[in-house]
N, C-alpha and C positions, 0 to 999 in steps of 0.2 A: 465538423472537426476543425473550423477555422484555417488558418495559414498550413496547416498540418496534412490534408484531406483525411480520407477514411481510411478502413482496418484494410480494404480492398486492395486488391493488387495489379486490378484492371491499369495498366499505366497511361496515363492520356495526359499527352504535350500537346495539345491542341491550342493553337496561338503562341506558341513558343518556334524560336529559332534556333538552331544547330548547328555549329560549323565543324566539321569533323575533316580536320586537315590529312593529307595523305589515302585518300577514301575512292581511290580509282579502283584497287581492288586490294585483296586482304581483309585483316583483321576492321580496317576503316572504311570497307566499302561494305561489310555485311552489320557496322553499325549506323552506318548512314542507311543500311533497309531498316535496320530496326528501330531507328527515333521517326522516321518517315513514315511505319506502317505505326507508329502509336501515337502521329496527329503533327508532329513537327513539322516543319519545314526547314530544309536541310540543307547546308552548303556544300556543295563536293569541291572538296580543292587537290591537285594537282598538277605536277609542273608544264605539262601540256596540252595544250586547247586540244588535242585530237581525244587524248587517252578521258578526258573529264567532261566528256561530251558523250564519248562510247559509254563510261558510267552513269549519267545521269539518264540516260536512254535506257541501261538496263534496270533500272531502277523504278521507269516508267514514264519517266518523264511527268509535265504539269506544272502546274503554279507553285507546287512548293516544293520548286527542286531547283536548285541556283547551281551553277557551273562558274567556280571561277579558277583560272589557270594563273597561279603564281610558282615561284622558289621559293619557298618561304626558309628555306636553308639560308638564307642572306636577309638583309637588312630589307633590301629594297623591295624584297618580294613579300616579305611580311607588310609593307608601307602599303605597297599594291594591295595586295586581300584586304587590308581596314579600311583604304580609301573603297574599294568595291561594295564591300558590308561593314557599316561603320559599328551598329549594334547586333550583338547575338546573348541570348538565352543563357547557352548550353555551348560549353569549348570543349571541344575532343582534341586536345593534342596527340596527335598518331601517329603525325608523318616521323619517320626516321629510316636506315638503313644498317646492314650491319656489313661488316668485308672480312671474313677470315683470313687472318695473316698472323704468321710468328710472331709473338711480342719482341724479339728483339730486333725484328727486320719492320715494324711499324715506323714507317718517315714519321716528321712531325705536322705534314702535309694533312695524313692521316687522322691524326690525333684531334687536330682543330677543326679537322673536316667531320667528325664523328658528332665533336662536341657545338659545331655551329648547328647542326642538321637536329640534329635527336634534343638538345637542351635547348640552345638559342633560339627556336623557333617556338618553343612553350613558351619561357620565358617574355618573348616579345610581345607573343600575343595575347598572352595573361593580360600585361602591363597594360595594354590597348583596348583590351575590355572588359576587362575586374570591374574601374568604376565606374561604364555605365548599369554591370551588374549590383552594384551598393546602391546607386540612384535608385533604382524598382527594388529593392531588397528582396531580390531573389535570382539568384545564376546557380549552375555548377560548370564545375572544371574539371577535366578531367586528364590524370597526364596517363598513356599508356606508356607503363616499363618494361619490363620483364623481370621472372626468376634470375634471369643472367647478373641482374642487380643485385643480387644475394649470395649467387653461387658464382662466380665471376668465371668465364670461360675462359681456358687456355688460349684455344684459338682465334680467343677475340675478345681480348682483355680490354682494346679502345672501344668496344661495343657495351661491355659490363660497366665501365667507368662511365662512361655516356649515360646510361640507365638508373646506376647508382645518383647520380646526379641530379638526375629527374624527380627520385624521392626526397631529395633537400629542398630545391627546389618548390615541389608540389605543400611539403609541409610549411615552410616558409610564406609562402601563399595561405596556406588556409588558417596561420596565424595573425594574417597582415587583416582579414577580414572578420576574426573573431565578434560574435554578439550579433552578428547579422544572418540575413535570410541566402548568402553563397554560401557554399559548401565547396570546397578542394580535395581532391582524393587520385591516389594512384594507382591503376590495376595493374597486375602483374601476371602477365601470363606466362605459362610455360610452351615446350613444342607446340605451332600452330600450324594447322596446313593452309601455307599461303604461298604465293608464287616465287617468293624468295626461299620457302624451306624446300618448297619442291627440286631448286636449282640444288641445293646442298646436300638433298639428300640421293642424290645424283651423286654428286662429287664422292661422298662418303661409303656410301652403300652399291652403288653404280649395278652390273646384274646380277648382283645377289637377288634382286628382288623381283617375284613378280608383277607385282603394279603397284599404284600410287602410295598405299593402304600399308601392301606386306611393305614397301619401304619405307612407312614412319613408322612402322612399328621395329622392325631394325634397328633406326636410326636409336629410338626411344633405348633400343637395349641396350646398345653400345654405349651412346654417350649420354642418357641420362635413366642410370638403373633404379636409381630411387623413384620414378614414378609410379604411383599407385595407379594409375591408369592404365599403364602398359600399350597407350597408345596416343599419336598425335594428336589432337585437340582440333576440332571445326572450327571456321571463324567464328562460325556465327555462335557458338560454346561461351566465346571469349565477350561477343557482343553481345549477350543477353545481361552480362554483368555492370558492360557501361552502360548499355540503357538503363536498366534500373536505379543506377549511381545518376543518373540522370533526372529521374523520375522525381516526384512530390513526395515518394513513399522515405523516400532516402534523407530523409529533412536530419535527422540524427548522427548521418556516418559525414565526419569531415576530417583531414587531416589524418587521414587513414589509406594504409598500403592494403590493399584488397587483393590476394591470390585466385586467381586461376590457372595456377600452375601442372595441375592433377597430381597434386601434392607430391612434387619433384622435389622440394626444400625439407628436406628434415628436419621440421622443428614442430611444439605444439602451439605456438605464437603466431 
């Protein structure tokens, strides 16, 4: 099937490289398992040499498991990870955070802190290795958003705007490399159980619940009743989508917002 591979779904990145920013733990550390368990070889980055060390360990550790500790919410910290890995494959933009706060009590501290973190650090590191993905004519990228980019939260409108941003962004990108073998694309998840939802769903749900499970699915009803799932979503749910965005098989999907929302957005688009 030439540059295409086959009709198989078997996904095999074997000789390929991964850098999947934000991957100590979450939604980017159970897809740095899954580009790892299907032949990659994987960058774990985050902000501290202790926490990206405890992840590459659980991960298993080996040759095709790289630790590097940057910020890459700043300028300098993005500089640092390219000078570390100058070439990669495969870009997971992940890293980001969100802070629930009144919109009219967000400083603009905030604001720029949302949009350096969650935007400026795709952005940078697109720039930095899109073209040595043109040079081999073949990369993907991948920006993880969220639903919130769609359905913009109350609670966290600088976190919506942030993500909205990401899909401009990420299309912008996969227009910049049209006719070639990179692909750009954005997933969009909905509620995920990660160690940020688990703090919020605390905050929100608090002992109404009795464990991890009855509290996202709480969470789910109150503040997002349009899911068809009617429950929090695994990482690893959310990582089987950017693996495959990943994959050979995905040579067709570019320039495209991919939900994994558990259909939280009401719409048929």
């Amino acid at each position: 099937m030439g540059r295409w591979g086959s009709f198989g779904m078997q996904i095999d990145l074997t000789g390929k490289t991964a850098l999947v920013t934000g991957s100590t733990v979450g939604i980017g550390h159970a897809t740095a398992s899954g580009l790892h368990a299907a032949g990659a070889t994987v960058v774990v980055n985050g902000r501290g040499a202790g926490r990206v060390e405890e992840a590459v360990a659980r991960l298993g550790g080996g040759k095709r498991l790289i630790g590097v500790a940057a910020d890459i919410g700043t300028a300098e910290g993005c500089e640092a990870l390219v000078a570390a890995v100058p070439d990669v494959d495969i870009l997971i933009n992940n890293a980001g955070f969100a802070n629930p706060e009144p919109v009219m009590e967000i400083p603009d501290s905030e604001w720029e802190r949302h949009f350096a973190v969650n935007v400026m650090s795709g952005v940078r590191l697109s720039r930095a290795y899109v073209p040595g993905m043109l040079e081999r004519d073949w990369g993907r990228v991948i920006f993880v958003s969220s639903e919130s980019a769609l359905m913009i939260p109350p609670e966290m409108v600088h976190y919506g705007m942030s993500k909205l941003a990401q899909l401009g962004v990420a299309r912008g990108y996969a227009e910049s490399v049209a006719g070639s073998g990179v692909t750009v694309n954005s997933v969009l998840p909905g509620p995920t159980m990660t160690p940020a939802l688990e703090v919020f769903i605390d905050q929100v749900v608090g002992e109404d619940a009795a464990d991890k499970e009855e509290g996202g699915r709480l969470l789910v009803e109150k503040m997002r009743p349009t899911s068809l799932l009617r429950r929090v979503a695994e990482a690893g749910e959310v990582a089987n989508l950017i693996v495959y965005l990943s994959s050979p098989q995905a040579s067709a999907t570019t320039g495209a917002s991919m939900r994994v929302d558990a259909g939280v957005v009401r719409t048929v688009a």
